[in-house]
VEXKOLMAR-671508 format. One record per residue (C-alpha): residue number from 1; residue in three letters; x, y, z. Coordinates in steps of 0.5 Angstrom, whole numbers. Layout:
 num residuo     u     v     w
 NUM     ALA     X     Y     Z
...
***
This chain:
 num residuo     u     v     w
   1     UNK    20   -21   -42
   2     UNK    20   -14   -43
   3     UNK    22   -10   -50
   4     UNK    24    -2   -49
   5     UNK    22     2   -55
   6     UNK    22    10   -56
   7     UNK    15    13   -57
   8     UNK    15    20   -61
   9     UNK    17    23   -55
  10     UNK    24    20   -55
  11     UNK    22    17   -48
  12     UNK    24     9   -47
  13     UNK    17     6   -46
  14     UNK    17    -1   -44
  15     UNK    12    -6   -46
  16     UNK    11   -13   -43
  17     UNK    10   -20   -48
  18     UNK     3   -19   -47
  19     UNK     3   -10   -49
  20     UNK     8   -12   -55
  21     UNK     4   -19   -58
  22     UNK    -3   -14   -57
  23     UNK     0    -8   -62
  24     UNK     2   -13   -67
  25     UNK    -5   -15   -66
  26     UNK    -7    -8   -67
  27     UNK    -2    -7   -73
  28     UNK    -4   -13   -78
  29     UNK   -12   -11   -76
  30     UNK   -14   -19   -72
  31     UNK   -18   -14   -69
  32     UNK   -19    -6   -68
  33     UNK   -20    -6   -61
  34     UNK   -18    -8   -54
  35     UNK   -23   -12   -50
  36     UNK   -20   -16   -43
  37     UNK   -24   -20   -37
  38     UNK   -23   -23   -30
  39     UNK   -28   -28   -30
  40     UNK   -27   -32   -23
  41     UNK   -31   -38   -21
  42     UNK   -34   -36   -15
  43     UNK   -32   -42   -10
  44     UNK   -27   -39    -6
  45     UNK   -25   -32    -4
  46     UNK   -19   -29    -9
  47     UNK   -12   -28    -6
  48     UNK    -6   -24    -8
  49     UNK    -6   -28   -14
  50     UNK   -13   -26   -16
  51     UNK   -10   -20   -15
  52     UNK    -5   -20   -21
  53     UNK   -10   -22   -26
  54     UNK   -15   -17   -24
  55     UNK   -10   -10   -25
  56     UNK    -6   -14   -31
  57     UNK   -14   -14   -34
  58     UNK   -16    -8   -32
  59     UNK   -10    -4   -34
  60     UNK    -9    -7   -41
  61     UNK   -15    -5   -43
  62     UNK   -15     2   -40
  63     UNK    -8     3   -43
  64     UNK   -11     1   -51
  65     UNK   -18     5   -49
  66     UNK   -21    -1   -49
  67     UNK   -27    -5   -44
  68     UNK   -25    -9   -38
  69     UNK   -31   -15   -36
  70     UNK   -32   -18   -30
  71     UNK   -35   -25   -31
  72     UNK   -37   -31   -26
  73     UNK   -35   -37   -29
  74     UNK   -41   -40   -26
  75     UNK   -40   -47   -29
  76     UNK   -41   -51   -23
  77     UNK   -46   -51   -18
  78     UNK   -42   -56   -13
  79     UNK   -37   -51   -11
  80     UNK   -40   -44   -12
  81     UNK   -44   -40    -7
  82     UNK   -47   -32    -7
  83     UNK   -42   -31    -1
  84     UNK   -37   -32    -6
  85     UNK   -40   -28   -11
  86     UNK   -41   -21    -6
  87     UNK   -33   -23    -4
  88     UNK   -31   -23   -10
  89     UNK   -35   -17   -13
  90     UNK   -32   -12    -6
  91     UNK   -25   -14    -7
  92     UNK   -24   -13   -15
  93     UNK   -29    -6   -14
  94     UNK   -23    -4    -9
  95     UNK   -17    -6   -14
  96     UNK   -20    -1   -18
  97     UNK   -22    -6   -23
  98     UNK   -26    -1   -28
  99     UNK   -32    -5   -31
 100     UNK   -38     0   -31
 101     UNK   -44    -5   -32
 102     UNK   -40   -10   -36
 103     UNK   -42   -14   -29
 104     UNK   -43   -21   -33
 105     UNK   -44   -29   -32
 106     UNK   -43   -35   -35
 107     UNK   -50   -39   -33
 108     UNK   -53   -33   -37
 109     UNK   -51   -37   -43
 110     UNK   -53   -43   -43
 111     UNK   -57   -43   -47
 112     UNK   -53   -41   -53
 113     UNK   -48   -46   -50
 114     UNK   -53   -52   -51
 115     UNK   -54   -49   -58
 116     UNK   -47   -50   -59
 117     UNK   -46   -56   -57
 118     UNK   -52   -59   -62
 119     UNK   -48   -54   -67
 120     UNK   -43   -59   -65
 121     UNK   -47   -66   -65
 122     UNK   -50   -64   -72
 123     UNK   -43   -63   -76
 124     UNK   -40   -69   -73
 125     UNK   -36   -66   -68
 126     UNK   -39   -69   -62
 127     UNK   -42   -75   -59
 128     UNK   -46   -77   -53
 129     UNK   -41   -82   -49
 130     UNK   -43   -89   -44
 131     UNK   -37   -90   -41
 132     UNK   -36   -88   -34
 133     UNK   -32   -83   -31
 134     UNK   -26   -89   -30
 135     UNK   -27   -92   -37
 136     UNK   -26   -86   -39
 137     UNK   -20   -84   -36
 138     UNK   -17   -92   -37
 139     UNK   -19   -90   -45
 140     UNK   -15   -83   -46
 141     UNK    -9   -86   -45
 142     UNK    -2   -82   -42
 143     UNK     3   -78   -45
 144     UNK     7   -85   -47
 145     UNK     0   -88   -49
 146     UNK    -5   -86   -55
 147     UNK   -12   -86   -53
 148     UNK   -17   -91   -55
 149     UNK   -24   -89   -58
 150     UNK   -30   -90   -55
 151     UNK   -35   -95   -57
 152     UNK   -40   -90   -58
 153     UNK   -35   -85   -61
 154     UNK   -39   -86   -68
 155     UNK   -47   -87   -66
 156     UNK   -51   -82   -72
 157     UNK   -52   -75   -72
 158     UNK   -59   -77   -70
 159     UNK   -59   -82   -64
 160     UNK   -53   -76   -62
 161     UNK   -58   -71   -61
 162     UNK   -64   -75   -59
 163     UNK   -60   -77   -53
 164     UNK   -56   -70   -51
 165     UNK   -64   -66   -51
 166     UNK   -66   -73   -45
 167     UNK   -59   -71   -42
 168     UNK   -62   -64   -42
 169     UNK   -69   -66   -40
 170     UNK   -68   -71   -34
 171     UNK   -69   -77   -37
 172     UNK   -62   -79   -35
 173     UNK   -58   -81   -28
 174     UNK   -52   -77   -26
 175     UNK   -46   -79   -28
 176     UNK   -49   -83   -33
 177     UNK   -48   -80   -40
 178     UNK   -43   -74   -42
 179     UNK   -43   -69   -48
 180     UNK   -35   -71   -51
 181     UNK   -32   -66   -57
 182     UNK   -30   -72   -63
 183     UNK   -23   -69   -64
 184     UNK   -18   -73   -64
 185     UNK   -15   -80   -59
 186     UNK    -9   -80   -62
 187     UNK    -7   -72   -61
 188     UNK    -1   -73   -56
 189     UNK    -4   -66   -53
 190     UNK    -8   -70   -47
 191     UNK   -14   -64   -48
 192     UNK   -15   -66   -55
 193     UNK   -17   -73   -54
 194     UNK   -25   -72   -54
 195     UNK   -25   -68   -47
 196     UNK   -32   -68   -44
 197     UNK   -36   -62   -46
 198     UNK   -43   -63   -42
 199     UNK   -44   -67   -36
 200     UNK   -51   -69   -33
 201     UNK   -51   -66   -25
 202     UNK   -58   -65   -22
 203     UNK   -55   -60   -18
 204     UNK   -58   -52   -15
 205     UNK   -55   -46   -18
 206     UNK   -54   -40   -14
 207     UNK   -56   -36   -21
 208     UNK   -61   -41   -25
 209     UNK   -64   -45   -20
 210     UNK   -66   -52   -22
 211     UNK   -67   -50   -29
 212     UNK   -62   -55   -32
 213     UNK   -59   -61   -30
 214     UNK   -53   -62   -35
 215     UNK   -48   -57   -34
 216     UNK   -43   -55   -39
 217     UNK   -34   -56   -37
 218     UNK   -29   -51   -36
 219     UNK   -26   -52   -43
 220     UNK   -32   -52   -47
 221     UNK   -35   -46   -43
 222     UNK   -30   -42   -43
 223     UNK   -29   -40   -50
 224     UNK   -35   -39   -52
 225     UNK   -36   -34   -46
 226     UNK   -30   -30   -48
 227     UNK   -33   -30   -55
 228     UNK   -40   -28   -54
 229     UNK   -37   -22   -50
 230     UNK   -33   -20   -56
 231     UNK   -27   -21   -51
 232     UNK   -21   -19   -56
 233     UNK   -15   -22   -51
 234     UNK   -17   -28   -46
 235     UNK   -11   -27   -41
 236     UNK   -10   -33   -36
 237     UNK    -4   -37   -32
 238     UNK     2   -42   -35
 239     UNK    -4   -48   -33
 240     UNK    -8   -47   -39
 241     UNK    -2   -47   -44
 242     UNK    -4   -54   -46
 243     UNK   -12   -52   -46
 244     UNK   -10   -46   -52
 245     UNK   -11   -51   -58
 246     UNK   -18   -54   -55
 247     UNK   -20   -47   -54
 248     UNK   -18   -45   -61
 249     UNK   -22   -51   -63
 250     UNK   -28   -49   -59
 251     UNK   -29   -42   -62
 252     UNK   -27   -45   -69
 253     UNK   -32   -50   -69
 254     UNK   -38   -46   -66
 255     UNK   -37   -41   -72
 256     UNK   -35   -36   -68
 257     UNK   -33   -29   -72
 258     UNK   -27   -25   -70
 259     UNK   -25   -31   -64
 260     UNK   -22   -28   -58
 261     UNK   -13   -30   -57
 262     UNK   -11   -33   -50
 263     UNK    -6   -31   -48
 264     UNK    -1   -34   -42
 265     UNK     3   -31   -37
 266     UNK     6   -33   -31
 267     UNK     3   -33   -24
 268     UNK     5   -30   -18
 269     UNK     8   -34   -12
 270     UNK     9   -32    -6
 271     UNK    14   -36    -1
 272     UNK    11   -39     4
 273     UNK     4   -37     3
 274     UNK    -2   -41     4
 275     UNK    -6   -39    -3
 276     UNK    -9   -46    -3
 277     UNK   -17   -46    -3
 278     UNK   -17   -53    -1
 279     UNK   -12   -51     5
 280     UNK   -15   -44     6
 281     UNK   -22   -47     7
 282     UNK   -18   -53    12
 283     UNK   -16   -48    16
 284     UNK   -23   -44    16
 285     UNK   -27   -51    19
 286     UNK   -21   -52    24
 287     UNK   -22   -46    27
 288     UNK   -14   -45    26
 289     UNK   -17   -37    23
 290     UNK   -23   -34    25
 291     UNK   -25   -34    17
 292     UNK   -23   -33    10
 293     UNK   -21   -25    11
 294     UNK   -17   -27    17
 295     UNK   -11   -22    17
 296     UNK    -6   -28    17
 297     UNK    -8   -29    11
 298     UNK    -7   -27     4
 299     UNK   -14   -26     1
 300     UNK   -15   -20    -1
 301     UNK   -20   -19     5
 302     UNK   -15   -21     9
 303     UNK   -10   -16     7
 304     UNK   -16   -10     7
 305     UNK   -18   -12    14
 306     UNK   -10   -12    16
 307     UNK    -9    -6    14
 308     UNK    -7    -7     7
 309     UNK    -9    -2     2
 310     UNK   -10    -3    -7
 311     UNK    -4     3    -9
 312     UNK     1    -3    -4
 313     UNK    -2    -8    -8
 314     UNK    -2    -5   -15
 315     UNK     6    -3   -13
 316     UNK     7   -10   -11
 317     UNK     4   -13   -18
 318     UNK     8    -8   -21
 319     UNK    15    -9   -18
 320     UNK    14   -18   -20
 321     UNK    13   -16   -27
 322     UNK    10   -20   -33
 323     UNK    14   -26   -34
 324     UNK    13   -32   -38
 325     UNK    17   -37   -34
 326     UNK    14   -38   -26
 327     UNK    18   -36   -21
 328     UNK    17   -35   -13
 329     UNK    17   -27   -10
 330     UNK    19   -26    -3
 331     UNK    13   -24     2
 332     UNK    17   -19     4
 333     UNK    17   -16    -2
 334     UNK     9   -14     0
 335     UNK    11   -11     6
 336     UNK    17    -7     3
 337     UNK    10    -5    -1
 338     UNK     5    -3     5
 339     UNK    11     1     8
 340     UNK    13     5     2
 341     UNK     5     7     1
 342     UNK     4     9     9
 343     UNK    10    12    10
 344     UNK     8    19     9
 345     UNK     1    17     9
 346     UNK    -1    16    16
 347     UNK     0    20    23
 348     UNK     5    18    27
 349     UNK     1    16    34
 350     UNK     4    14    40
 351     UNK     2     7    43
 352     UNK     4     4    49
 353     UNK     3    -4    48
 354     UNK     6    -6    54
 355     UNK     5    -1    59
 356     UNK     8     1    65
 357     UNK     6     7    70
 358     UNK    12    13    70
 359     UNK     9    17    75
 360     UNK    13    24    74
 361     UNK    13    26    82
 362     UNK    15    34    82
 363     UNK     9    35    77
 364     UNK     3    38    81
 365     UNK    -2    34    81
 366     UNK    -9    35    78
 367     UNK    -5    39    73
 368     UNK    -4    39    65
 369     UNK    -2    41    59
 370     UNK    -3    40    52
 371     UNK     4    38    48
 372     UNK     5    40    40
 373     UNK     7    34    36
 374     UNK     8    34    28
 375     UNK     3    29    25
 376     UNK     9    26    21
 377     UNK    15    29    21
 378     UNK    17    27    14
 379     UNK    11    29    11
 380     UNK    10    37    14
 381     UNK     3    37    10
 382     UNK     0    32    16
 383     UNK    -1    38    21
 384     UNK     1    37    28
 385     UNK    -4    34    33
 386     UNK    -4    37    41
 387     UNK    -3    31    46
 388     UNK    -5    32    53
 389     UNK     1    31    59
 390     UNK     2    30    65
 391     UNK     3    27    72
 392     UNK     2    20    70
 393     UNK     4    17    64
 394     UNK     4    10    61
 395     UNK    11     8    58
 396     UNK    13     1    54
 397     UNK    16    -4    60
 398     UNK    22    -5    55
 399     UNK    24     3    55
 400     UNK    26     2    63
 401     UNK    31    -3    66
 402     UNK    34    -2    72
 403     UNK    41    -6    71
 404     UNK    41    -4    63
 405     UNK    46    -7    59
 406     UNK    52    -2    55
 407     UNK    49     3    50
 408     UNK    42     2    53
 409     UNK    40     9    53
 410     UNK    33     9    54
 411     UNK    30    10    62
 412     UNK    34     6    69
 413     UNK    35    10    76
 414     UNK    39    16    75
 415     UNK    39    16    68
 416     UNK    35    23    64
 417     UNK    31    21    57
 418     UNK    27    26    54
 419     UNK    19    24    54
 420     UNK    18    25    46
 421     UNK    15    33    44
 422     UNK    15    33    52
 423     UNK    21    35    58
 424     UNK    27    31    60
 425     UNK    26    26    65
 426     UNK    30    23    70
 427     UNK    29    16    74
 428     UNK    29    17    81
 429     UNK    27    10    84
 430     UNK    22     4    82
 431     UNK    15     1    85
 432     UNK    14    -6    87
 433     UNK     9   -11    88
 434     UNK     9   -17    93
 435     UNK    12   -22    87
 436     UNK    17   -16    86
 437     UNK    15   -14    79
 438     UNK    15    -7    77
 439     UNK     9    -3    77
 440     UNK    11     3    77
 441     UNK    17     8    75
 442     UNK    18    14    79
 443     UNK    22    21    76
 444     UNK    23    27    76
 445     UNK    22    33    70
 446     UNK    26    39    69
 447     UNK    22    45    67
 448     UNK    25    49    62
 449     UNK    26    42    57
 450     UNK    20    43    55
 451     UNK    20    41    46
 452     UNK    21    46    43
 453     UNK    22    51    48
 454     UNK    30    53    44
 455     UNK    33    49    51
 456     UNK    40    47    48
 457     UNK    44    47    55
 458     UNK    45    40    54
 459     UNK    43    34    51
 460     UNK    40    26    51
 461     UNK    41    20    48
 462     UNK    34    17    49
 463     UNK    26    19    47
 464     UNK    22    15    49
 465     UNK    14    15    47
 466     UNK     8    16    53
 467     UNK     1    17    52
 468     UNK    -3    21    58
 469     UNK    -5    15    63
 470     UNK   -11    19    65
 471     UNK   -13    21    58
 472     UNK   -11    15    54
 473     UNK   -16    11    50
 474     UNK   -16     3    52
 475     UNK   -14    -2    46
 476     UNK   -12    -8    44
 477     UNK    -8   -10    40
 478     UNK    -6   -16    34
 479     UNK     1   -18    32
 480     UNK     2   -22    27
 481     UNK     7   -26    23
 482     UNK     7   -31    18
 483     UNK     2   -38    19
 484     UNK     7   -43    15
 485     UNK    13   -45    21
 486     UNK    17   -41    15
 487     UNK    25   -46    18
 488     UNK    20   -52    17
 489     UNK    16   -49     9
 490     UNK    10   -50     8
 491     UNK     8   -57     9
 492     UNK    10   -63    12
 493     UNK    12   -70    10
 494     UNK     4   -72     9
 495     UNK     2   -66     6
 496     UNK     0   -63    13
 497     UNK     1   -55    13
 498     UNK     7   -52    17
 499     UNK     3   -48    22
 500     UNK     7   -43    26
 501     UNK     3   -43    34
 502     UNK     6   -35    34
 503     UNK     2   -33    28
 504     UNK    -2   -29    33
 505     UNK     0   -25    39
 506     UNK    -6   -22    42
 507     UNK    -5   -16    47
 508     UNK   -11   -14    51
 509     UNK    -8    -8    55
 510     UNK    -6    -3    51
 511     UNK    -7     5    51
 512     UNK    -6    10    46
 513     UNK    -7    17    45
 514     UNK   -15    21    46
 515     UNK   -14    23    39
 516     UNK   -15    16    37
 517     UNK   -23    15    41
 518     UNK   -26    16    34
 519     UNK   -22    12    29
 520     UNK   -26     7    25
 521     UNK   -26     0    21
 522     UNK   -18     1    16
 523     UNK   -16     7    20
 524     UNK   -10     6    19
 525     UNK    -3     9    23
 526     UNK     3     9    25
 527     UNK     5     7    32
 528     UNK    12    11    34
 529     UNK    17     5    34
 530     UNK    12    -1    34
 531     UNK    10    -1    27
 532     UNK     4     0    23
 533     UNK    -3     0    25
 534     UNK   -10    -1    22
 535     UNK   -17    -1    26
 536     UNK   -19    -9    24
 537     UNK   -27    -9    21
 538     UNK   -29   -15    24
 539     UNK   -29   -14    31
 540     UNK   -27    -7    33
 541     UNK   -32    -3    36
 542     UNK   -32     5    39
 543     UNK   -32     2    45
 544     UNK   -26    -3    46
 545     UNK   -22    -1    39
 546     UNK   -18    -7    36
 547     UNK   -12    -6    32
 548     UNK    -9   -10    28
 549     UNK    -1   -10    26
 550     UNK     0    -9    19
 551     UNK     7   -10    19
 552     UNK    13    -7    23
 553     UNK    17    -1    21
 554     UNK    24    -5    18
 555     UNK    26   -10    15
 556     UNK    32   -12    12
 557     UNK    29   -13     5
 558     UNK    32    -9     0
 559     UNK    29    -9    -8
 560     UNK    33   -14   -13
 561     UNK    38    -9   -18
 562     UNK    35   -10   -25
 563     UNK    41   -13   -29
***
């Protein structure tokens, strides 16, 4: 939902649903600025849905000179950890989330929370509620049936207050009391039915310790963090659509001035790919990833150890647009992304990931030369890099064939290729092993073929890329594909994931170019032929380089025409 508009220019700008409800926020004076947060509940790391969230944030309020915020929304101890929290603060600082100092938490307000359910409890709104957790369902009804009102829905002001400051002083057990807003059991919206506000719970906090033993709920804290922040536009997914009038009701009723306006759009949603914390930390446990930044992931650790960078990212969230209706993207759309953005980025280094030996027999021995390559020929601003030739190379296994079907064109007995920004090669005869495997291609070169030397006299069909066997660097490399089956989708009958056993393809026995020796963590290239590579954080070392596939070099996505 988008609306195009002329700005003094003439230019047509366009504006998403969210840009046109802000001016006309703007324009009838509700507010006289722009302030928006992202505020996480640190219980898992964020994935490329967060991602949507933090840039749609951020970029509203840049775009309006506003403020951006980031908040953990640290309501609930049983979930949350510190590793989290640090998890959370890396990712959106390299999304480029702008929020200075305004770094805040939601547990740093639970005091002027607790005033707020008393206001509450003092001007009738809200009681302390007996019945149990199951009760309490039973007695909210559905959406054919009207609640029931708690017994204890009408104790006095007085016997309220007295028993909320035991909740808050440790005089009950878990679970034995809670704080309910007093609205309305017949409202047919479900939230609105004396929702739970406050919750006994002897738990630690990350962030206050054992300073409380009743904690406040997500609907009730939500707004009144918003509010306390001056937050203008509280910006959120289709799920709390239906928590809008209790979130309104929240900052009505707590007197608060100016009350922030929530605002919903649409998630983003990737075929195919496992986003669920619940199944994420299910794979975590089992073993089947080595963590929650593994690259076959799509949290935003895992991207950034792929390889994945936030200009990609930013142009993927950009290209989904914001929408008011849910609906699925395709995975590759984000691959299309992180090919665009290093196309013209990165050098292009050749890398041998299945190696075989090409020995060139009338090249003398001991001898070498350095070879001129450009670093990316679409991009001349990379420069050119020199490359050491000589008489033993390693070539891919796949570029030699000795019984080659039609049009091959690349290296079989009698055949001459060119070795690329190198000679023309003919393939003279192959060396086997006792099994009858090939270990070793022999051939020939011809002298006056050298790249860039203005030989013309005759021509090739086939390049193929080398690297120098005695110069070479040793490297393994990581090849990826999607974790879910994606034929089978994503879960089974029971619920199971669709775990795809090709996921990761590890090759330890690869080699690329010396230029590479002192490459470090996200270094990113692109290996002539075998796609884009990025030098993995975990577990690389300058010793023994590993390389994780960002994505290969094609695909047959095209991006869908705008009607």
């Amino acid at each position: 939902m988008s609306e195009e508009i002329k700005n003094g220019n003439t230019e047509t700008v366009s504006k998403n649903f969210i840009e046109i409800e802000i001016d006309k926020d703007l324009e009838s004076g509700r507010f006289d600025h722009v302030q928006t947060r992202f505020p996480p509940e640190p219980n898992g790391y964020l994935h490329i849905g967060h991602a949507k969230s933090i840039i749609l944030n951020n970029d509203i309020a840049k775009e309006y000179g506003g403020k951006f915020n980031l908040r953990f929304d640290d309501t609930n101890p049983t979930k949350e950890k510190e590793e989290f929290v640090h998890s959370i603060l890396e990712d959106v600082k390299w999304l480029g989330g702008e929020f200075e100092d305004r770094l805040f938490f939601a547990s740093n307000y639970f005091e002027e929370m607790y005033e707020k359910a008393v206001l509450l409890i003092k001007k009738g709104k809200a009681f302390v509620c007996d019945l149990s957790a199951d009760e309490i369902r039973e007695y909210r009804g559905d959406f054919k049936t009207p609640g029931k009102e708690s017994p204890y829905r009408n104790r006095s002001v007085e016997e309220n207050l007295k028993l909320f400051e035991d909740m808050k002083n440790g005089f009950c057990e878990d679970g034995s009391r809670v704080l309910r807003a007093k609205i309305d059991m017949a409202s047919p919206n479900i939230n609105m039915r004396d929702p739970v506000i406050y919750r006994v719970a002897r738990m630690t906090h990350h962030n206050t310790g054992d300073k409380w033993c009743i904690y406040p709920m997500y609907d009730f804290a939500h707004p009144i963090e918003d509010a306390i922040e001056n937050i203008t536009h509280s910006l959120c997914t289709l799920e709390f659509e239906d928590h809008r009038p209790l979130y309104d009701w929240v900052v009505k009723e707590c007197e608060y001035k100016n009350p922030p306006r929530q605002i919903e759009f649409a998630k983003l949603y990737l075929t195919n790919v496992v986003t669920g914390k619940r199944y994420i930390k299910k794979l975590v446990e089992d073993g089947i990833v080595d963590g929650w930044d593994d690259p076959r992931l799509v949290s935003i650790a895992a991207l950034r150890r792929r390889g994945y960078t936030p200009d990609a990212i930013r142009n993927f969230v950009k290209l989904a647009g914001v929408s008011k209706a849910d609906s699925s993207i395709e995975s590759a759309m984000l691959e299309y992304c992180i090919r665009e953005d290093l196309k013209l980025k990165k050098a292009r280094i050749m890398a041998i990931l299945d190696p075989i030996k090409l020995i060139i027999d009338n090249y003398p021995e001991g001898q070498s030369e350095l070879c001129t390559m450009p670093n990316n020929l679409e991009n001349p601003e990379l420069g050119e890099r020199e490359i050491e030739f000589g008489r033993e190379l390693y070539i891919e296994r796949e570029d030699f064939m000795e019984v080659p079907p039609k049009k091959y064109f690349r290296l079989f007995p009698g055949n001459e290729v060119r070795l690329m920004g190198a000679y023309f090669v003919t393939c003279i005869s192959v060396e086997k092993d006792e099994n009858g495997e090939i270990i070793a291609v022999h051939a020939t070169y011809d002298p006056v073929t050298k790249s860039g030397s203005g030989f013309n006299e005759r021509k090739v069909k086939g390049t193929i890329h080398w690297v120098n066997a005695n110069t070479a660097i040793k490297a393994e490399m990581r090849l990826y594909e999607n974790i879910v089956d994606e034929e089978k989708g994503k879960l089974d009958e029971n619920g199971n994931l669709n775990l795809n056993p090709n996921s990761l393809t590890i090759l330890k026995d690869c080699y690329v170019e010396s230029c590479l020796k002192d490459a470090k963590a996200y270094d990113s290239f692109q290996f002539v032929r075998n796609g884009f590579f990025c030098v993995d954080a975990k577990d690389s070392k300058p010793d023994a380089l590993v390389f994780n596939r960002i994505v290969s070099l094609k695909s047959s996505f095209k991006l869908p025409k705008n009607d």
